[in-house]
N, C-alpha and C positions, 0 to 999 in steps of 0.2 A: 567406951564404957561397955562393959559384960554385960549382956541381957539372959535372964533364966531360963530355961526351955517354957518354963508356963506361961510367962511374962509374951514370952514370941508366940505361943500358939493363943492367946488371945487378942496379940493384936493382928494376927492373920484373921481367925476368925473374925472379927469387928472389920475388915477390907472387903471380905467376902461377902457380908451382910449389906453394908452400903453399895455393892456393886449391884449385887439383886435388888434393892428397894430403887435403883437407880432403873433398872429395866421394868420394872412394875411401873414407875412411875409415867416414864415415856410410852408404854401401852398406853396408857385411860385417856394420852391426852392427842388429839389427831395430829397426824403429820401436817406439816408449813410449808411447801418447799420455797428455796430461797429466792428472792426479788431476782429477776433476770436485770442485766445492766441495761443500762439504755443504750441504743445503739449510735451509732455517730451519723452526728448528722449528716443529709445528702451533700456530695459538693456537682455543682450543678457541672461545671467544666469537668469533672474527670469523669462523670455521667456520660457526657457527650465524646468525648475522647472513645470511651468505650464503647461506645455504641450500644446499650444494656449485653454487654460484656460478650461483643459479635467481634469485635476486632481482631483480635488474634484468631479467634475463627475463618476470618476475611484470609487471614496471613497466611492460618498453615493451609487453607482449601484452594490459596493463589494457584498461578500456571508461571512457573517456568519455561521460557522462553528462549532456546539457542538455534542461530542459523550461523554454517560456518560453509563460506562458497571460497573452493580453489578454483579461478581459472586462469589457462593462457589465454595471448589473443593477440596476433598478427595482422596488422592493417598496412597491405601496399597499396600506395596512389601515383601517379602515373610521375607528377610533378614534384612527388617530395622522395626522401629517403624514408625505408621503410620502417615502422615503428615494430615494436614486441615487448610483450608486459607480462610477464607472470605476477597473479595481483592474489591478497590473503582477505577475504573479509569475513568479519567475526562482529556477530550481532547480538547481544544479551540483552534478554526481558523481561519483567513479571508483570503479571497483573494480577491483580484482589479478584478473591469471587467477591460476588455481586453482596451489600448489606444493607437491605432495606431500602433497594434499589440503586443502592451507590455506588461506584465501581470504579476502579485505577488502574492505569500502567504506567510503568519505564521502561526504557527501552535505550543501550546504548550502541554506536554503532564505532568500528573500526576497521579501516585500510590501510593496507601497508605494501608495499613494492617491493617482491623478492630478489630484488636484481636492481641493477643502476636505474633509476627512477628516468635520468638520460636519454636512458633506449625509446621513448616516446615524449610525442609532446602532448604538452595540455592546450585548449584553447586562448590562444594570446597571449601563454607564457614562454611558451618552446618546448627545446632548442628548437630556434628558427632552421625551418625545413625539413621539422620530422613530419609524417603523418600523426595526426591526433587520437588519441586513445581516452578518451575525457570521464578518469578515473582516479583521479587526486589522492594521493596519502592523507590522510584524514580519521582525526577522530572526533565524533558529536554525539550529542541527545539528539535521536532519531524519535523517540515521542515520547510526550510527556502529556496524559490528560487523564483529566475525573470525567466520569458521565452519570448520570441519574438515568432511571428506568421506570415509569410508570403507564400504563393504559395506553400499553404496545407504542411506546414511544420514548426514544433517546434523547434527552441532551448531551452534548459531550462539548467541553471545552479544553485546550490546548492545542500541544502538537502533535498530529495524528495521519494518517494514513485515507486518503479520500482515491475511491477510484467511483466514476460513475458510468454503469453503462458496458460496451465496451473499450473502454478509455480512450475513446479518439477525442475527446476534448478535454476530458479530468482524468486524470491518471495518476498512479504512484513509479514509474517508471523504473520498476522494479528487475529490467532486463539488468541498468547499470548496474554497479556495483555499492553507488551510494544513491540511495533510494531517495525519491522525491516524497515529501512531507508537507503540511500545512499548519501554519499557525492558524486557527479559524474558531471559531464558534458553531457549531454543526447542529442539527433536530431532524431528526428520521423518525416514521410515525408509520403505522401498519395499521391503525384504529379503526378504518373505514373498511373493510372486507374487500380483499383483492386490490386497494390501491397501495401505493409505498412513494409517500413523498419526502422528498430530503431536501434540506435549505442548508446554507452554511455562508456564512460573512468571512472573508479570508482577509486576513491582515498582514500574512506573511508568508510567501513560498519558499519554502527550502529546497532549491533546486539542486541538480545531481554534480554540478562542480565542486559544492563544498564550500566553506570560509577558507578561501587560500589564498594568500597576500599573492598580491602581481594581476590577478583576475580583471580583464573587462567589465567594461561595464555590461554588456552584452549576457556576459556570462554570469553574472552576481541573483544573487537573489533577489525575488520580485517583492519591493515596497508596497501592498495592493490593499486596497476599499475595493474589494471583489464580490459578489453576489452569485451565488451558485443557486438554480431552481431546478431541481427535477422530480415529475410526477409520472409515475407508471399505472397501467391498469391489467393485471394479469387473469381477470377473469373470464377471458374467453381462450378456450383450451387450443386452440391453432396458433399463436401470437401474444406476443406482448406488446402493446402501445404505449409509449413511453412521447411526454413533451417535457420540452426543457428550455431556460433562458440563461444563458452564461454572462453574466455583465462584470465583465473584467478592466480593472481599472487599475495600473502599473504606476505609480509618482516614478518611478527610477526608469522607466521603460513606456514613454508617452505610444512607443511604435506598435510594442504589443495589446493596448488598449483597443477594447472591438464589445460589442454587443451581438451574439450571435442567440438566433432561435428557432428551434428545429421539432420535429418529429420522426421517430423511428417506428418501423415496424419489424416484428423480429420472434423465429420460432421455431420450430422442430414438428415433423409427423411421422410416426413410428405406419408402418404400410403393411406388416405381420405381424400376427401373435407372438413370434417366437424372436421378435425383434432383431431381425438380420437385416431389413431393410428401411434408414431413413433417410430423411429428406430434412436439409435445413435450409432458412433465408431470412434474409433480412432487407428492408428498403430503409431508404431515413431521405428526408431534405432539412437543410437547414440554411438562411442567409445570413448575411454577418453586415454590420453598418458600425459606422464611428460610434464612440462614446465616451463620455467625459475629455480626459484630457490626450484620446486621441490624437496621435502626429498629423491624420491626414486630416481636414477640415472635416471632409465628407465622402464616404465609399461605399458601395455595395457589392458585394460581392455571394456568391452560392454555392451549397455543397451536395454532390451527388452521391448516394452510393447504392448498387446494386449486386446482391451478392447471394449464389446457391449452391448447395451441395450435396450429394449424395454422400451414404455410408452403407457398406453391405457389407457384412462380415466381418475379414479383416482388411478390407480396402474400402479408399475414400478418395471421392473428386469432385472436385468445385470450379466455379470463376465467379468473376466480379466484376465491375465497373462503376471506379471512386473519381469523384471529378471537384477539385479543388480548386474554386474559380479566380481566375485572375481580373481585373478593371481595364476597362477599355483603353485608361490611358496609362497603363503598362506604370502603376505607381506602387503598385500593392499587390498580393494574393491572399488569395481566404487563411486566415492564421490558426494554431492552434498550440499557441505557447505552452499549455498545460499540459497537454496529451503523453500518454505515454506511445511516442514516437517511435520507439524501434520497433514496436508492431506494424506498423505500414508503411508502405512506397518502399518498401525491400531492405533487408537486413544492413547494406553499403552503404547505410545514411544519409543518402545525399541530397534529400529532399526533406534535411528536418525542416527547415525554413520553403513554405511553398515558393517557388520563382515568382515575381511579379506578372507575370505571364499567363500566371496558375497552371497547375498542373491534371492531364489525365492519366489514369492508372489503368489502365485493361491487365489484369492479371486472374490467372488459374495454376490450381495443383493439382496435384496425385498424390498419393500416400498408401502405406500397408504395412500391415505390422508383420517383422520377418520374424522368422524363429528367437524362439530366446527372449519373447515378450520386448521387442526392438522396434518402436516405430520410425521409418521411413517417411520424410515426407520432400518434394519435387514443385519450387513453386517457380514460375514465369510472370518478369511484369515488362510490361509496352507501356514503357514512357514518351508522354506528347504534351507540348502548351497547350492550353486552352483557349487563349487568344493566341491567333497568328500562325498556328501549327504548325512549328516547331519541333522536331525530331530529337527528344532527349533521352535516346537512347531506350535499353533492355538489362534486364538483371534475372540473375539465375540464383535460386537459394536452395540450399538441400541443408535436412538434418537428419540429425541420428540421434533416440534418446532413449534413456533406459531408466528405469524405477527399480533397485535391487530388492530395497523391501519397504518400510514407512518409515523408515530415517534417511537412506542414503538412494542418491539418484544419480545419473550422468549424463553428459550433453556433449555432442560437438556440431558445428554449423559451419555452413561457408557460403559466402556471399560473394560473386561476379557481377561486377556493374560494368559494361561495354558502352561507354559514351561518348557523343555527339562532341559536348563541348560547342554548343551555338553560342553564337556572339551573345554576352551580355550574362552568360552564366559560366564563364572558364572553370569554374570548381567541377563538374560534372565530366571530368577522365574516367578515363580504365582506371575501375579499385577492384581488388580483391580484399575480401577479410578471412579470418580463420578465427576458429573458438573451438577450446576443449577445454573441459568445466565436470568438477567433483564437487556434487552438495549435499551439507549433513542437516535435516532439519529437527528439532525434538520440542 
């Protein structure tokens, strides 16, 4: 329908009119703002998931964890065909920062054999008459645990990494390539001023052979209701005094079962201002008796060590004297199933298992850092029984090591055992080893 031009300009006008009484009116009358919604209720579980919303925060402030170790490693023995292994291991981890003292890692580990896996044996698998190289292909969960953190003290439960000390009785035996680990329930506590005490229940050692079908039993992992005690006092500036009770308890391994309890003293003293001249040492005793279900009814046996060094400069020299006692009636010697072993009685291994005879260790080095930030170091050990003095021989160790920057480093070692071979210990021949070894840590 046709509208007339007046007919339209009054009903604009009359739109116009209603639009203004429409703004007058909304002036006189105060603003409302609108009802906010209610918000949804808490859910109590995704509360806790998030931690009042630190989780992800945990995630992205975690640590990234890689270690990748190339090395070779040639082991001749007098009695076997010689072994040689170029080995690949690749270690991946994270852990959580810390969340209202809560904290996590994974960590997975893998070994792999560049070459005919053949060319060496493993312990009790073969080929019959190689030398053993006891470095398994292998892939595992190297650790897996939560810990809590409050009032200077840790619980941490899983699988985890324990070394106590200088590892001659707990260790993570971190030289091989498949690291030694703990299943356990751990508490380290710093509360008390200058003391640091650590307990831990072990229920499971993951020892450095691996889950590898064909394995002794020797070689397997320890089944263990184990007890770890150790307490330090670092409050006097010469030394640390550290006691400790190891009550180790094997179901799969009654021979490794031992109660040992000891004391260490251990320390460093700086002799100039401009610190070119120190002095280190350490003493320790410890004895060792049956326990629980022990192989031997009843044993005792004791451990010595005495040990000092000089550091001046860029040169460094020490000795020692470690005595790992054997039982009078030649059934047993002081044990230390845990330890991380390839740090003592000499890189040629031949004394992981102490003789029943027990063993002493008279051993000194030299050392010096050569050009090119290259330490050198020259160690000598006299091997002797303890009962019945017996002549087991002498080993000679030298290495070479380099730090290129704070990811990559290098090593090589060699190790000459010149052996006796007394009645009752035929493993103790002429060995040689050799190692050269590329490691990326990040």
């Amino acid at each position: 329908m046709h509208m007339k031009p007046n007919h339209m300009m009054k009903s604009a006008t009359s739109a116009l009119l209603l639009a203004v009484a429409g703004v007058v009116s909304a002036q006189e009358k105060p603003y409302t703002a609108p009802a906010a919604a209610p918000a949804p209720a808490a859910s109590p579980i995704g509360n806790w998931l998030n931690v009042d919303g630190k989780l992800p925060e945990a995630l992205a402030k975690g640590k990234l964890s890689l270690n990748s170790r190339l090395r070779y490693e040639f082991h001749d023995q007098q009695t076997l065909t010689p072994a040689h292994a170029p080995i690949l291991r690749t270690r991946l981890g994270f852990t959580t920062a810390p969340v209202h003292g809560f904290q996590g890692m994974l960590e997975a580990e893998h070994l792999t054999a560049l070459g005919d896996r053949a060319n060496y044996g493993l312990p009790g698998i073969g080929p019959a008459g190689k030398a053993v190289i006891p470095d398994p292909p292998t892939t595992e969960l190297n650790q897996a645990w939560a810990s809590y953190t409050k009032y200077n003290t840790t619980l941490k439960a899983g699988r985890q990494r324990l070394v106590l000390d200088n590892a001659r009785f707990v260790g993570d035996v971190d030289w091989r390539m498949n690291q030694q680990t703990y299943d356990a329930a751990t508490v380290q506590s710093t509360y008390f001023k200058d003391f640091t005490l650590t307990y831990g229940f072990v229920w499971d050692v993951n020892r450095i052979f691996g889950d590898v079908a064909g394995l002794p039993a020797a070689s397997r992992d320890f089944d263990s209701e184990s007890h770890l005690i150790n307490l330090s006092y670092s409050g006097w500036k010469y030394a640390k005094l550290t006691a400790y009770a190891y009550l180790l308890e094997f179901d799969n391994s009654p021979a490794n079962s031992s109660a040992t309890y000891g004391m260490s003293l251990a320390g460093s003293h700086m002799f100039d201002k401009e610190k070119n001249l120190k002095a280190s040492y350490r003493a320790e005793y410890a004895f060792q008796t049956d326990y629980k279900n022990s192989a031997l009814a009843s044993f005792d046996n004791t451990y010595l060590n005495f040990e000092g060094g000089l550091d001046y400069k860029v040169f460094n020299a020490g000795a020692g004297y470690e005595v790992l006692g054997g039982n009078h009636n030649g059934t047993r010697g002081f044990g230390t199933p845990l330890a991380t072993l390839a740090k003592f009685n000499g890189w040629a291994n031949l004394f992981l298992v102490t003789p029943t005879a027990g063993l002493r260790d008279v051993y000194a080095w030299v050392g010096a850092k050569l050009p090119g930030n290259i330490p050198l170091n020259v160690t000598y050990h006299k091997f002797d029984a303890d009962t019945g003095g017996a002549d087991f021989g002498q080993e000679w160790n030298v290495t070479l090591t380099h730090k290129f920057n704070a990811n990559w480093s290098a090593l090589t070692r060699y190790a000459y055992y010149d052996g006796k071979a007394p009645a009752g210990n035929p493993g103790q021949v002429d060995t040689s080893r050799f190692w050269v070894q590329l490691e990326f840590n990040y």
